[in-house]
C-alpha positions in Angstrom: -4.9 -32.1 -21.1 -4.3 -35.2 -19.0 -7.5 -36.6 -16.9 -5.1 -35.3 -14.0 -4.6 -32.2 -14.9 -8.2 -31.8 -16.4 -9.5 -32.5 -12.8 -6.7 -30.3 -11.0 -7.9 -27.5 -13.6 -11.8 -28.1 -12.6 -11.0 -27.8 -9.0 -8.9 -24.9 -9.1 -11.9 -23.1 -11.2 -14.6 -23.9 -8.3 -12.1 -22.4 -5.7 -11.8 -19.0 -7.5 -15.3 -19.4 -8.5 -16.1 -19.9 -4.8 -14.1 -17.4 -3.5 -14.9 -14.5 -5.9 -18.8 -15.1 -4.6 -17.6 -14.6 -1.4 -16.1 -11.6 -2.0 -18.9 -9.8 -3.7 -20.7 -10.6 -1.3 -18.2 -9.3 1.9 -18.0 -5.9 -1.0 -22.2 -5.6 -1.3 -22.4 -5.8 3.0 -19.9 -3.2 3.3 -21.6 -0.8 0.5 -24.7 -1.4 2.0 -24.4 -1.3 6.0 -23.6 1.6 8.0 -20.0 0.7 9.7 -19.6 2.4 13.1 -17.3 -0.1 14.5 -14.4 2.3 16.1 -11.5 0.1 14.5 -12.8 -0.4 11.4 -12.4 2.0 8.2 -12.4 1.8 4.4 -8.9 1.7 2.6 -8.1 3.6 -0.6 -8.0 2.0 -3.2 -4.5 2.2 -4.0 -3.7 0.5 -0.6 -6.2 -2.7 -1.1 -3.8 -2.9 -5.2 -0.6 -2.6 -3.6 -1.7 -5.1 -0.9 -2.1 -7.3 -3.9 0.9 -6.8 -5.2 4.2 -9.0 -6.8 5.6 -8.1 -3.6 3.3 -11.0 -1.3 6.1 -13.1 -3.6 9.3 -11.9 -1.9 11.2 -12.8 1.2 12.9 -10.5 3.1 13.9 -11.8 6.5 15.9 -8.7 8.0 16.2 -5.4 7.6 17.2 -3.2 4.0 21.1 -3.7 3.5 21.0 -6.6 5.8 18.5 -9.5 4.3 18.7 -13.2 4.8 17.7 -13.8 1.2 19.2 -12.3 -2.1 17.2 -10.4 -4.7 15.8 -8.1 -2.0 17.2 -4.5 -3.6 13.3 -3.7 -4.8 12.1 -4.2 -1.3 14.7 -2.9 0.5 13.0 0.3 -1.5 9.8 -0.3 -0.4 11.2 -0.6 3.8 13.3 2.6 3.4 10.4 4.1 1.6 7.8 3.6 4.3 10.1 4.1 7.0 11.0 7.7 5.6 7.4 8.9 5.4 6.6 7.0 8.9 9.1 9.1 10.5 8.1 12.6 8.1 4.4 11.6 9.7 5.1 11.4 12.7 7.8 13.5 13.4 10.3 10.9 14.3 13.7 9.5 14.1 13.1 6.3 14.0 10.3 3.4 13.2 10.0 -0.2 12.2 7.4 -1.0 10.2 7.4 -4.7 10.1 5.1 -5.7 13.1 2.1 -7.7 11.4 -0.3 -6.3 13.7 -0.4 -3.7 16.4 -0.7 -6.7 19.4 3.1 -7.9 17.7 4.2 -4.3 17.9 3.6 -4.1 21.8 4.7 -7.7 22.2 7.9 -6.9 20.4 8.3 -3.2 23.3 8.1 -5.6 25.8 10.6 -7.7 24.8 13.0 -5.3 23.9 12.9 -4.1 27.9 11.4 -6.7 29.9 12.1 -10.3 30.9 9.7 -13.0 32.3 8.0 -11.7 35.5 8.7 -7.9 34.9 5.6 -5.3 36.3 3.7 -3.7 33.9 1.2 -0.9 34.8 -1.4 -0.2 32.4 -5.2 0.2 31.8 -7.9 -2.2 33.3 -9.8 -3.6 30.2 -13.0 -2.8 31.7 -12.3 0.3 31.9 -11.0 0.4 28.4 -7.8 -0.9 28.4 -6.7 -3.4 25.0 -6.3 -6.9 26.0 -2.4 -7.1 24.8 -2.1 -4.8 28.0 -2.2 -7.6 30.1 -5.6 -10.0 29.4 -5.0 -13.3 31.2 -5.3 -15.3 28.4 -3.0 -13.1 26.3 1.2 -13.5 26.3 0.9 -10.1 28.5 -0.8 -12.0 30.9 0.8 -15.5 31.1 4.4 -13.9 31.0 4.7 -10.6 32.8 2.9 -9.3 36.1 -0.2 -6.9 35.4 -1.1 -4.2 37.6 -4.0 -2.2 36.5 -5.0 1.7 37.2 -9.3 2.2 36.0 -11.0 5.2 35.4 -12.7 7.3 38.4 -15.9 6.1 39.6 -17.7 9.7 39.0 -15.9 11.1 35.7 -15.1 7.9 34.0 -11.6 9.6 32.8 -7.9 8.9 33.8 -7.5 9.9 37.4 -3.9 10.9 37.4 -3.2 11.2 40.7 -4.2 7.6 41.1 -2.1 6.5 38.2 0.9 8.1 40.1 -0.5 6.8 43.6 -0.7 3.0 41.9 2.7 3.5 39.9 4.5 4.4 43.3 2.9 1.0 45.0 3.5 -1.2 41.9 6.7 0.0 41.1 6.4 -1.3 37.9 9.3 -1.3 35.1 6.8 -0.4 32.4 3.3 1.7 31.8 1.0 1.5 29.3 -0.8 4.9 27.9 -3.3 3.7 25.6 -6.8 1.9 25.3 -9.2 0.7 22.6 -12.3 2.3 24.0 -11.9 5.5 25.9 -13.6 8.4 24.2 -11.0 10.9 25.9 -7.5 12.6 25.3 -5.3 10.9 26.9 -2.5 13.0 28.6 1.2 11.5 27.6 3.0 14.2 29.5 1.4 13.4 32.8 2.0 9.9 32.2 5.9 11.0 31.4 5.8 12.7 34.8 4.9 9.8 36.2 6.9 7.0 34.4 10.2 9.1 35.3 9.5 9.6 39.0 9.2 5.8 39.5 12.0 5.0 36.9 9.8 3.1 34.5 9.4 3.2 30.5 6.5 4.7 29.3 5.1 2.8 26.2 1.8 4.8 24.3 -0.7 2.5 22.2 -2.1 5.0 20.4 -4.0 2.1 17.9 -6.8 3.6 17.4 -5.9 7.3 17.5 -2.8 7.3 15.2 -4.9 8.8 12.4 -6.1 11.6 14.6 -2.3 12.5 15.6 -0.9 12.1 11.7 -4.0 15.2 11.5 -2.4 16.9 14.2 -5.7 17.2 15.7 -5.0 14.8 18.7 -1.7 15.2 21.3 1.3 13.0 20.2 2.8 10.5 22.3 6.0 10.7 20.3 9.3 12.4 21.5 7.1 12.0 25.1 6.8 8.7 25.3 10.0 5.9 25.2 8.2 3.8 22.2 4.6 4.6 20.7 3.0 1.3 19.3 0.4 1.7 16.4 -2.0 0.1 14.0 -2.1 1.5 10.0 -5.9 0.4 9.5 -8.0 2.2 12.0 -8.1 6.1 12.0 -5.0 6.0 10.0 -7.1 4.4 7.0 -4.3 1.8 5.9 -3.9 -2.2 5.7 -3.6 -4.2 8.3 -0.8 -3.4 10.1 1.6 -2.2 13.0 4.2 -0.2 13.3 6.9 0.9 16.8 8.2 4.9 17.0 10.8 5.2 19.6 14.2 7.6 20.0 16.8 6.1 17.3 18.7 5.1 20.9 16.1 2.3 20.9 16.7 0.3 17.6 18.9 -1.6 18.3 16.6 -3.1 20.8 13.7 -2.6 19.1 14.7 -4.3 15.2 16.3 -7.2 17.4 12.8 -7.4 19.1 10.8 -7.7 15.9 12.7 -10.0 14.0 13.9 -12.2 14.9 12.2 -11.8 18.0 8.3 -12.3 17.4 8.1 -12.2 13.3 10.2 -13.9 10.6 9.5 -12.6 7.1 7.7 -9.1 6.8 5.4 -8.8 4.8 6.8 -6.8 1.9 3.1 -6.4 0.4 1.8 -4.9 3.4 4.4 -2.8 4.2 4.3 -1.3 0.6 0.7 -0.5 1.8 1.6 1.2 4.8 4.2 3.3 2.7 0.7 4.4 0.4 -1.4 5.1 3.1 1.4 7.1 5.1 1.3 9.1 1.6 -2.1 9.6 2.0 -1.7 10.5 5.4 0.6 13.9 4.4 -1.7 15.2 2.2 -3.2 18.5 3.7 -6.2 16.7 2.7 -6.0 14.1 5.9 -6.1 16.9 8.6 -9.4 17.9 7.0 -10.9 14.2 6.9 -9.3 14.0 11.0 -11.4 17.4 11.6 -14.0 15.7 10.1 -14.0 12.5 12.5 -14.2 14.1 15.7 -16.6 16.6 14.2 -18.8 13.7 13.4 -18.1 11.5 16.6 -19.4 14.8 18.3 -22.5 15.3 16.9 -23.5 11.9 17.3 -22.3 11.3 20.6 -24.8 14.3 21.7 -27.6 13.6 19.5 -28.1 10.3 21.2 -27.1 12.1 24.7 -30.2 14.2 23.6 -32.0 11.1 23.1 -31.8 10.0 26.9 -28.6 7.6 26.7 -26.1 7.9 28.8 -22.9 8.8 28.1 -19.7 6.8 29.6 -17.4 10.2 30.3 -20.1 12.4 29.8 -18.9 12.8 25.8 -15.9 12.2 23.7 -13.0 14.1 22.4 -12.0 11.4 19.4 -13.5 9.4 17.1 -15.4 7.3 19.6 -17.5 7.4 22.7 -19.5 4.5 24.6 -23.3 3.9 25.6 -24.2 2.5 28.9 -27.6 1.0 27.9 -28.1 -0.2 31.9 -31.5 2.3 32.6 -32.6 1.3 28.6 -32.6 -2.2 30.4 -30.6 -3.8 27.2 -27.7 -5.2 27.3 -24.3 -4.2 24.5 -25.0 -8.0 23.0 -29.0 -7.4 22.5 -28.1 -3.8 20.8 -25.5 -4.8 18.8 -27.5 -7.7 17.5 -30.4 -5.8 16.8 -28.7 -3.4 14.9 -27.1 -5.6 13.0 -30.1 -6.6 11.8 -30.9 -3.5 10.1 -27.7 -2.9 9.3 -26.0 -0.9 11.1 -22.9 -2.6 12.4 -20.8 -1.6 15.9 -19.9 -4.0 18.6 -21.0 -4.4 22.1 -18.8 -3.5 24.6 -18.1 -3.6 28.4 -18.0 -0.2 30.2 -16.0 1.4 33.0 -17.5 -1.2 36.2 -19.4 -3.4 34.2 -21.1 -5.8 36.3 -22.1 -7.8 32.8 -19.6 -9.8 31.4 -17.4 -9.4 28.0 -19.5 -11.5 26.3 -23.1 -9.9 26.9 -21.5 -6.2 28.4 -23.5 -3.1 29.3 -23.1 -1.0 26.3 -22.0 -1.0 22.8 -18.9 1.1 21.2 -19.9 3.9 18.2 -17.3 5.0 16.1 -17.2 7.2 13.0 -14.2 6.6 10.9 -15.7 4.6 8.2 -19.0 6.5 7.8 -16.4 9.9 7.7 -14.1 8.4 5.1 -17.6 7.6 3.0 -18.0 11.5 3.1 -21.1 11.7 5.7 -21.3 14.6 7.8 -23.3 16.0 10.7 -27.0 15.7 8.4 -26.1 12.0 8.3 -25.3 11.5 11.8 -28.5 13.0 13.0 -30.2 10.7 10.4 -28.2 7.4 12.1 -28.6 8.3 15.7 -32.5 8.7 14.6 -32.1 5.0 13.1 -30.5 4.1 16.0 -32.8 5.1 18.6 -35.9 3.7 17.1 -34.3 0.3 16.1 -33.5 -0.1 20.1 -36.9 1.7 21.1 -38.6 -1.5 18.3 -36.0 -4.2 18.3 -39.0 -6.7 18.2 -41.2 -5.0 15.8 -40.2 -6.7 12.4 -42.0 -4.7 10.2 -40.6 -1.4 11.3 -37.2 -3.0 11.3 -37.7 -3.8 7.8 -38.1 -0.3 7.1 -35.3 1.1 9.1 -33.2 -1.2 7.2 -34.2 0.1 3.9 -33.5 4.0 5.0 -30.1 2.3 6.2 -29.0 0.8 2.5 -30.2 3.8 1.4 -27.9 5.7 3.1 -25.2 3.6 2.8 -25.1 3.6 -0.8 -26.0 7.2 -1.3 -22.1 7.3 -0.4 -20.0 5.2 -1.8 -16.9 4.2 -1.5 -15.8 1.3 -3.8 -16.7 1.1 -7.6 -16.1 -2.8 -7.7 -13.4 -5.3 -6.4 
């Protein structure tokens, strides 16, 4: 071995070296903390093998039958594959499963239908809207004009009266029906209502609930809404993903959107992944785990309502629901931190007229798809909200923090989801 190559060999040892320490220890914080972030989950492991597959080698610019590069006839397996069991999922006629994330996927609706300047109605973020629905900062923002309908003042839900009151001012050419924290069923059909009587397109994000609707245990936005936009890795327990439902009379628009539109080359490894966990998803199996969320998002949600927190909505009807820590006289970003420490791991998060902003908030976000998929049931959520209540009630008392963080590896690991990497 050349002195070269002997040093390009030595290098290329500390990097794997390096990286393999990180990863054990990313894989000991995730068997050991309780995850209640909303969005997060734990993947199969047949999804995190496929992700890691030959395929991450191949090009595939295009669509099956119709690459920019040869040697595609595997892949163009893998597309038709996932497609087929997308649209069996969800009831369908058509999907694209290329988006590399769930903000391309809305990104890629919007340009299939508007130009520069077009009016799009959709949720205020406050109030638990996404920030691809029109967040200043985001390509929503800069490029199209954002009109936003909020939550009522008393109930905290969808006022949909106002929605059609705003949509009738605004006149806007498209409306978003979707959020990232609101803990209630959102109702497509009255946004359909709406959309058709000011002649807009109705688009549903249904990110976070697209698990709960593959169960058939939360309303579908598809065959209601014009295109239903989607990420794989939340609820729906799959890599890292998007993915676009919309009436076959829309792919024309839509593929042309994608690519070459915002993406070049799909990801042939990840969408091999999706096709897995959409697999998953129609085993009779999945409705049971979907049952299982809510069931758990329930209990939770009113064992810390018994507690004396208050509830944004009153409850929850998904996998989610929102703590207004204002009367506890905390704020989301002193919670979350303090949990953190003992480790139990959710996110702060602003709530409907949040006078705090984004960056300290009023409350935190509790979600139970990860603790659900790790098998834990109602016994364990009693035992977290306990954990969680005294951790906020002692978030300066190290000693008892210690021990709170004991019970919470203990937990943790008493279910398990991974053997190893």
């Amino acid at each position: 071995m050349t002195k070269e190559s002997n040093i390009n060999h030595t290098l290329s040892q500390v990097a794997d070296n390096e990286m393999a320490a990180i990863l054990k220890k990313e894989l000991q914080r995730q068997k050991s903390q309780i995850v209640l972030i909303a969005s997060e989950n734990f993947t199969s492991q047949e999804v995190i093998k496929t992700m890691g597959s030959v395929l991450t080698n191949k090009y595939a610019e295009g669509y099956p039958g119709d690459r920019y590069y040869e040697g595609c006839n595997a892949v163009d397996e893998v597309e038709d594959l996932a497609i087929k069991r997308c649209n069996l999922l969800f009831n369908s006629n058509y999907s694209n499963v290329q988006p590399h994330s769930g903000v391309q996927a809305n990104t890629s609706v919007f340009l299939s239908v508007l130009n520069c300047g077009d009016r799009i109605l959709s949720m205020n973020l406050r109030d638990g809207g996404h920030l691809s629905h029109g967040h200043k900062q985001n390509l929503t923002g800069k490029y199209f004009d954002i009109f936003t309908y909020s939550v009522d003042t008393e109930t905290e839900m969808i006022d949909y009266d106002n929605v059609k009151k705003l949509a009738k001012i605004s006149k806007p050419k498209l409306i978003i029906a979707g959020a990232s924290s609101y803990s209630r069923i959102i109702d497509y059909a009255k946004f359909r209502e709406i959309a058709d009587e000011v002649g807009a397109f109705l688009m549903a994000d249904i990110a976070h609930v697209a698990g709960l609707i593959a169960g058939g245990i939360y309303p579908t936005s598809v065959g209601i809404a014009d295109f239903t936009t989607a990420t794989t890795h939340k609820t729906l327990r799959g890599p890292r993903g998007g993915i676009i439902i919309a009436d076959k009379k829309y792919s024309g628009l839509i593929n042309k959107s994608v690519f070459p539109g915002t993406q070049g080359g799909p990801l042939m490894h990840i969408i091999a992944a999706k096709a897995v966990c959409f697999r998953e998803a129609l085993d009779p199996s999945f409705k049971l785990y979907s049952q299982k969320i809510i069931e758990n998002s329930k209990v939770l949600c009113d064992f810390m309502k018994e507690k004396g927190y208050r509830i944004v909505s009153g409850g929850t009807d998904n996998h989610l629901f929102l703590i207004d820590l204002t009367d506890k006289h905390l704020t989301g970003y002193e919670a979350s931190e303090a949990l953190a420490s003992v480790g139990i791991i959710l996110n702060k998060n602003v709530i409907p007229y949040d006078k705090l902003n984004p960056n300290i908030t009023s409350g935190i976000r509790i979600g139970t798809p990860a603790v659900t998929t790790q098998g834990m049931g109602p016994n364990q959520m009693y035992e977290i909200g306990e954990m969680i209540d005294f951790t906020l009630k002692n978030k300066d008392n190290g000693t008892a923090l210690k021990n709170v963080a004991r019970k919470v590896k203990d937990l943790a690991e008493s279910f398990p989801v991974y053997s190893g990497l």
